[in-house]
N, C-alpha and C positions, 0 to 999 in steps of 0.2 A: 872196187875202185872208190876213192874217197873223192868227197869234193866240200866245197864249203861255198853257203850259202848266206849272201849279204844284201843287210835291207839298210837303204840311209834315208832318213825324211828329212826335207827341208835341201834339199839338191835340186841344182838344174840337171835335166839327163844329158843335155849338151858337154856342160862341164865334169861332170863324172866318167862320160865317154872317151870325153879329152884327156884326164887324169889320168886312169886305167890306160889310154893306150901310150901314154909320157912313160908309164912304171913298165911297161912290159915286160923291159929287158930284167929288171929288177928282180920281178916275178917269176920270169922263167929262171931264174938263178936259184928261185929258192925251191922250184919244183911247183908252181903254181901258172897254171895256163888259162886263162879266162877262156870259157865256151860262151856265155850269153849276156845280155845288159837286157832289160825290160823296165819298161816308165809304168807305173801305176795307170792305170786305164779309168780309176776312179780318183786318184791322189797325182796329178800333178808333178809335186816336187816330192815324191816318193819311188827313188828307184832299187831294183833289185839285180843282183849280179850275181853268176856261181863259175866257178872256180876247180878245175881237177884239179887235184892234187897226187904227187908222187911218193910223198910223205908225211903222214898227217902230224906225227908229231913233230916236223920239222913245220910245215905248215903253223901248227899251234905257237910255237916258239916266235915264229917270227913273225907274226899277228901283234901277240905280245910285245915283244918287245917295239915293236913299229907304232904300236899306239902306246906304248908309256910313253916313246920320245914325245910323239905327238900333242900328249896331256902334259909332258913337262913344259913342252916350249910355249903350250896354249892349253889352260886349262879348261877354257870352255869350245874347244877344237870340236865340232861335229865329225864322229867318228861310226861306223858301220856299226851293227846287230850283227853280228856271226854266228852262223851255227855249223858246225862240224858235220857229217854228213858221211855215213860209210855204207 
């Protein structure tokens, strides 16, 4: 089973919580099901998230593509660390 795993610094956990659960429907469209959100226990405004996935290469794509929009519309957009995870 795949999943992907993401770290953002400089986040509120409140606000990321709230994001993630805005995108859900998004998510599950693309075969991506949030299992956990965690706040850094030493870091504050560092939260980590992980993700099953149904298809990682589809996964990958649409990662991709989600953060180029992102970086075009805003090029200094704080955007997740991902790692791929099988």
């Amino acid at each position: 089973m795949a999943h992907l795993l993401a770290k953002l610094r400089g986040a509120k956990f409140s606000e990321i919580r709230k994001a993630l659960k805005a995108d859900a429907a998004k998510h599950d469209e693309q075969g991506l099901h949030l299992e956990y959100v965690w706040r850094n226990a030493d870091s504050q405004e560092e939260v980590y998230f992980i993700f099953r996935s149904d298809n990682l290469s589809r996964a990958r794509q649409f990662i991709r593509d989600t953060h180029n929009a992102a970086r075009k519309a805003d090029p200094s957009v704080n955007l997740p660390e991902i790692i791929f995870l099988e």
